[in-house]
Rosetta silent file (secondary structure, phi, psi, omega in degrees, C-alpha in Angstrom):
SEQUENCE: XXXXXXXXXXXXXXXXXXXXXXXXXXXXXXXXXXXXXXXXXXXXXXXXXXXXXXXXXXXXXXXXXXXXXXXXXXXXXXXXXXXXXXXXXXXXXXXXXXXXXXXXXXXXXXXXXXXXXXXXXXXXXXXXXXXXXXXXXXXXXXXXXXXXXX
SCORE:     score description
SCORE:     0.000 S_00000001
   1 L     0.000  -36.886 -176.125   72.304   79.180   88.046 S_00000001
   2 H   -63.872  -44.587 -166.897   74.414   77.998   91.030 S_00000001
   3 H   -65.689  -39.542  142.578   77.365   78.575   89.444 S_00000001
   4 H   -12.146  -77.290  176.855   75.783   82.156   89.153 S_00000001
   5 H   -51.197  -43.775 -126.034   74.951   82.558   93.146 S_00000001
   6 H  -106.539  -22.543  153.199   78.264   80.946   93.873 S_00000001
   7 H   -39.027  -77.110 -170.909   79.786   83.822   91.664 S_00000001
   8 H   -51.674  -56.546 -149.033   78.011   86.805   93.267 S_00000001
   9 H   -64.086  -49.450 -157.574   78.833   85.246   96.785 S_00000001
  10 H   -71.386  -50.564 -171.540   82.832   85.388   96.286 S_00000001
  11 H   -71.435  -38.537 -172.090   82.644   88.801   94.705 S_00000001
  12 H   -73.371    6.479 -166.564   80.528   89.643   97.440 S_00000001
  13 H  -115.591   57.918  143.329   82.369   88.143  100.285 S_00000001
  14 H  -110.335  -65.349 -178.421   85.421   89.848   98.685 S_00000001
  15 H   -46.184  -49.224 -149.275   83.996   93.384   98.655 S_00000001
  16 L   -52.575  -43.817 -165.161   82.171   92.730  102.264 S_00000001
  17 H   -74.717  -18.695  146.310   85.706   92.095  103.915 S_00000001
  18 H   -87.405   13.413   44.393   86.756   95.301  103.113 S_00000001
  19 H    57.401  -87.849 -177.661   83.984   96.699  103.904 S_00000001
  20 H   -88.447    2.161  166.878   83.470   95.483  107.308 S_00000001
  21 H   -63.779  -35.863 -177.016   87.471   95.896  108.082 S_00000001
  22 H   -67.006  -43.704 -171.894   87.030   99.382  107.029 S_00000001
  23 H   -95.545  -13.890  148.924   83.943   99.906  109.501 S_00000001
  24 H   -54.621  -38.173  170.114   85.892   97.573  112.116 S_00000001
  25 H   -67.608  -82.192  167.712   88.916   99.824  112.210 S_00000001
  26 H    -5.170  -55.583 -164.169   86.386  102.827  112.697 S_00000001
  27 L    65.683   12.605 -171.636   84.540  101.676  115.025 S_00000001
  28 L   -92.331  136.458 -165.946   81.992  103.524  113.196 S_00000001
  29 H   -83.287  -12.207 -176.024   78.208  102.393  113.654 S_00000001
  30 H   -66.285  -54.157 -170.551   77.140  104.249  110.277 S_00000001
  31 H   -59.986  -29.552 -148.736   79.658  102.090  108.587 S_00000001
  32 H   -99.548  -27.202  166.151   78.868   98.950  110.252 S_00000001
  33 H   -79.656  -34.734 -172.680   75.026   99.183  109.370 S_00000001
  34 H   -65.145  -30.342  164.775   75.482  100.131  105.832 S_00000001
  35 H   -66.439  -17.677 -168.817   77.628   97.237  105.854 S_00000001
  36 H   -53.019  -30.812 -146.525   75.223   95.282  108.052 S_00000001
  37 L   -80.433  -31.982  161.663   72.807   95.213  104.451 S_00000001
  38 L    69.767  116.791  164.050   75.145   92.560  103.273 S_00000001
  39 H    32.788  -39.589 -175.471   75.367   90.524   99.582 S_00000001
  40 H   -83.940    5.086 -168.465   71.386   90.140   99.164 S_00000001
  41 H  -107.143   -3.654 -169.556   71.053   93.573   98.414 S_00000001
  42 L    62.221 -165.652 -162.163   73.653   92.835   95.100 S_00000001
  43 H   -49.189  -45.445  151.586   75.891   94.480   93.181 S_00000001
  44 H     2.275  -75.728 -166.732   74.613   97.565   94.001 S_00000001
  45 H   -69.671   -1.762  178.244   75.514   97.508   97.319 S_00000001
  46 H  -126.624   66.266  147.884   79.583   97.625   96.339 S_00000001
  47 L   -68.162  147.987 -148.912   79.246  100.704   94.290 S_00000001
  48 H   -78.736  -48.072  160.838   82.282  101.956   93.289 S_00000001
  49 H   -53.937    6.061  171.414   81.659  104.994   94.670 S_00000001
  50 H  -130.942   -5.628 -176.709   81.234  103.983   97.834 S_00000001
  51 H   -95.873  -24.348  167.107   83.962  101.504   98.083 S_00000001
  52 H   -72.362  -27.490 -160.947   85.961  104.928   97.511 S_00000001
  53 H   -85.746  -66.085  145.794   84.351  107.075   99.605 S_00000001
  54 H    -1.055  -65.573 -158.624   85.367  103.872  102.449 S_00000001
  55 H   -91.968   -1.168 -179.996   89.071  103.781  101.016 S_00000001
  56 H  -108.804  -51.729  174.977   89.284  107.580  101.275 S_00000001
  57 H   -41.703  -80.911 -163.395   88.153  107.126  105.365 S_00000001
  58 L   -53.819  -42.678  179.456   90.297  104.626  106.001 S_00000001
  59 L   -86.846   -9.368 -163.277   93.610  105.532  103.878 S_00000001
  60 L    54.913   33.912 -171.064   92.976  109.695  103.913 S_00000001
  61 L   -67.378  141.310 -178.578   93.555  109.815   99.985 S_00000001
  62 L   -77.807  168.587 -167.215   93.602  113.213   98.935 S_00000001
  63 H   -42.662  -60.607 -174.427   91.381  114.146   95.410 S_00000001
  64 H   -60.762  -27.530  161.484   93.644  113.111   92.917 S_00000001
  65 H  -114.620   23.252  149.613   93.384  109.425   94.558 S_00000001
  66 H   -30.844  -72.099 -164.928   90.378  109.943   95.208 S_00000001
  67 H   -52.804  -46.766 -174.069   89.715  109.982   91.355 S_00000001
  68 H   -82.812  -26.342 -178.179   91.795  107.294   89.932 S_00000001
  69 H   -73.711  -26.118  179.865   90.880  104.550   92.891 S_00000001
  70 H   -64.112  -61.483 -178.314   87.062  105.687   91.701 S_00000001
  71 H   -12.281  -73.781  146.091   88.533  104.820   88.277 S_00000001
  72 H   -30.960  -98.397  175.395   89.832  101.878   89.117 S_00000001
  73 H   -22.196  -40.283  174.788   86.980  100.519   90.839 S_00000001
  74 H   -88.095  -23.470  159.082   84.558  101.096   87.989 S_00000001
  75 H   -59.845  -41.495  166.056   86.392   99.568   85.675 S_00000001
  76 H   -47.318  -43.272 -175.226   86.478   96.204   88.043 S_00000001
  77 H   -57.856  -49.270 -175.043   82.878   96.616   88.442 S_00000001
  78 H   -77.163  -45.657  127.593   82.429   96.685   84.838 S_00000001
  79 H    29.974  -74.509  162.762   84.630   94.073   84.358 S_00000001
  80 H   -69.439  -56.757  170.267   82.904   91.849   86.708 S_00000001
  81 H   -82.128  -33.106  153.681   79.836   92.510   85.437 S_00000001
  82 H   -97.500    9.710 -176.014   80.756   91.000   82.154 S_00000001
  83 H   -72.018  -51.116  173.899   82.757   88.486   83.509 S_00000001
  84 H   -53.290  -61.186  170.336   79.239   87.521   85.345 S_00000001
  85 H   -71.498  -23.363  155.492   77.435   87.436   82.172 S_00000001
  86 L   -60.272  119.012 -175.211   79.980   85.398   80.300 S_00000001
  87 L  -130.539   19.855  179.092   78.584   81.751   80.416 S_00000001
  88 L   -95.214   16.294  174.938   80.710   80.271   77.983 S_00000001
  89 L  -130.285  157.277 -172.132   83.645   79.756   80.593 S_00000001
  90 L   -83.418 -176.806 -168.061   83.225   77.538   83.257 S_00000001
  91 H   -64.465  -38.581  175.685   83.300   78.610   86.828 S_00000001
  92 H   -70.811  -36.145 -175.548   86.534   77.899   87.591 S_00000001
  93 H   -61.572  -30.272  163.455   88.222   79.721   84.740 S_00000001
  94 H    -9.803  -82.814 -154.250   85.173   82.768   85.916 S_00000001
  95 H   -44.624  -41.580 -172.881   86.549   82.606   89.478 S_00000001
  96 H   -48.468  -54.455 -160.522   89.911   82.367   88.004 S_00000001
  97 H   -78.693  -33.739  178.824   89.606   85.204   86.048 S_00000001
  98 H   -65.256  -29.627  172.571   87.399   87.261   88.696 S_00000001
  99 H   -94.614  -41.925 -173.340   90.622   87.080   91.141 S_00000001
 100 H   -68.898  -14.359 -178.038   93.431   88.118   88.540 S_00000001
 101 H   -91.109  -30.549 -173.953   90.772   91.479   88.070 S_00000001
 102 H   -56.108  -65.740 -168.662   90.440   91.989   91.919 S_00000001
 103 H   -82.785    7.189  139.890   93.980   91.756   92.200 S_00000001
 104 H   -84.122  -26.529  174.660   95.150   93.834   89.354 S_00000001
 105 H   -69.671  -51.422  177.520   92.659   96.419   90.668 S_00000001
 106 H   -46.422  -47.911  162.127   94.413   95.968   94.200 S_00000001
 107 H   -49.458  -78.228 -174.019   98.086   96.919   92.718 S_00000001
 108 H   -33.142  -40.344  165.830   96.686   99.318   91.123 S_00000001
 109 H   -70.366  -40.952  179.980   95.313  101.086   93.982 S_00000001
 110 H   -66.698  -29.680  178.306   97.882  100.238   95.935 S_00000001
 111 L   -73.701    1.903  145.446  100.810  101.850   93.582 S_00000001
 112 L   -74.331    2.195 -170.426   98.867  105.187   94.229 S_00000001
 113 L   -96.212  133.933  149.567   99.391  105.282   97.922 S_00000001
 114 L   -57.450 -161.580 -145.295  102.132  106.657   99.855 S_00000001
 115 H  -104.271  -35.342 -171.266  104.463  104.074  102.211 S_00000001
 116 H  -100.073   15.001  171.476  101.596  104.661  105.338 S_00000001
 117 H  -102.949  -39.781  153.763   98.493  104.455  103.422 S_00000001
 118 H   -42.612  -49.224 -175.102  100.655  100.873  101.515 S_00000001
 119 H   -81.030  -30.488  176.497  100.743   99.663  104.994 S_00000001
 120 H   -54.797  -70.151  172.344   97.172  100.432  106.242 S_00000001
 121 H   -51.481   -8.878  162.783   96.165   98.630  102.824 S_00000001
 122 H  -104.736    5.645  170.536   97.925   96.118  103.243 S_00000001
 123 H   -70.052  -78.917 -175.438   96.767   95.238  106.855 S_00000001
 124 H    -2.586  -76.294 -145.554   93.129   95.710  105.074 S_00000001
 125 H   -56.239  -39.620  177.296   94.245   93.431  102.332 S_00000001
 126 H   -65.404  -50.813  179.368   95.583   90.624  105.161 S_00000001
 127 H   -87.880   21.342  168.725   92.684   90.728  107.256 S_00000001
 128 H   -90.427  -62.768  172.080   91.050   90.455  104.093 S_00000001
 129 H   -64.719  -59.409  176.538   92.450   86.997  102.896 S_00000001
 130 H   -12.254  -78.513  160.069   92.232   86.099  106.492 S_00000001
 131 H   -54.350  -61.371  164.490   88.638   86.125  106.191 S_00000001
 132 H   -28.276  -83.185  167.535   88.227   84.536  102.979 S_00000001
 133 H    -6.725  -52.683 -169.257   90.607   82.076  103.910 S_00000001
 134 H   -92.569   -7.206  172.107   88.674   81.521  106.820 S_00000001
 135 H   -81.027  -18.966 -179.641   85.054   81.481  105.403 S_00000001
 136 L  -110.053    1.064  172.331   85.292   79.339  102.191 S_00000001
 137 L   -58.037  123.552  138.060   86.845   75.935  104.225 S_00000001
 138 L   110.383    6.348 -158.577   84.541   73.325  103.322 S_00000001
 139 L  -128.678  -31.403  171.282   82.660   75.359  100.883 S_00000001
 140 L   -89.417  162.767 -164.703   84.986   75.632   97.473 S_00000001
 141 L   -86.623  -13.765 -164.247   85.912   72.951   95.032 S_00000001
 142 L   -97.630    4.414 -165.568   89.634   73.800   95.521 S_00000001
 143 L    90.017   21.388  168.960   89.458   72.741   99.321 S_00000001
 144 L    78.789   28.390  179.990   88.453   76.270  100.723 S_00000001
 145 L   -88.800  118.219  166.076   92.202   77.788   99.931 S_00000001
 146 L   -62.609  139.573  157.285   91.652   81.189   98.584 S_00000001
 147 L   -28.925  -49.516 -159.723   93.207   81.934   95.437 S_00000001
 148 L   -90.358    9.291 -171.786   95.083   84.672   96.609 S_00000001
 149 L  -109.983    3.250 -169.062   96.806   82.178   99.284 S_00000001
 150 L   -75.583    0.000    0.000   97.766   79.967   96.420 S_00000001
């Protein structure tokens, strides 16, 4: 069961940080309460479709990349979601596996962007790690280093 919680917290502390970077750039208070609802509300709350409609604000993708980052995104979710229900691997190979899907999703999205929507995502993505980085010291088994800093 812990290992469970300690799942959902990472993906949700993954999604959150883009999320609240997204409503931080803004400055928008609509964004910053819907983000405000936070992890306890689950999976839910990082519908794919809403993590697009976010990534369409912030980057200005036009329909067609619109479509495929929705694409994208539901396939992580689903993904995720059986990664989360697999309980024959142990947490780290999960977590393990739960970062190589973020960040195959992340390429992906990112090779559909022009060169100024690639830099806006990749501030996102930095002030992204940032936070992780700075939120899992003292709290992960690897010594609070995110994966993606590895």
């Amino acid at each position: 069961m812990a290992k469970h919680v300690l799942l959902a917290l990472v993906v949700a502390g993954l999604l959150y940080t883009v999320s609240a970077a997204a409503a931080q750039d803004n400055g928008s208070a609509d964004q910053q309460s819907a983000t405000a609802g936070g992890p306890e509300h689950g999976h839910r709350h990082f519908d794919p479709a809403k993590r697009t409609e976010m990534l369409t604000k912030q980057l200005n993708l036009n329909s067609d990349q619109q479509a495929k980052v929705l694409d994208i995104l539901k396939s992580e979710q689903s993904q995720m979601e059986s990664l989360h229900s697999d309980t024959s691997a142990s947490q780290e190979d999960r977590h393990s596996k739960m970062m190589e899907i973020h960040k195959t999703s992340s390429d992906q999205i990112r090779a559909l962007l022009d060169s100024n929507q690639q830099k806006k995502y990749d501030e996102m993505q930095s002030r992204h790690e940032q936070w992780q980085g700075h939120h899992s010291e003292g709290q992960a088994p690897n010594g609070g280093a995110s994966p993606q800093q590895q």
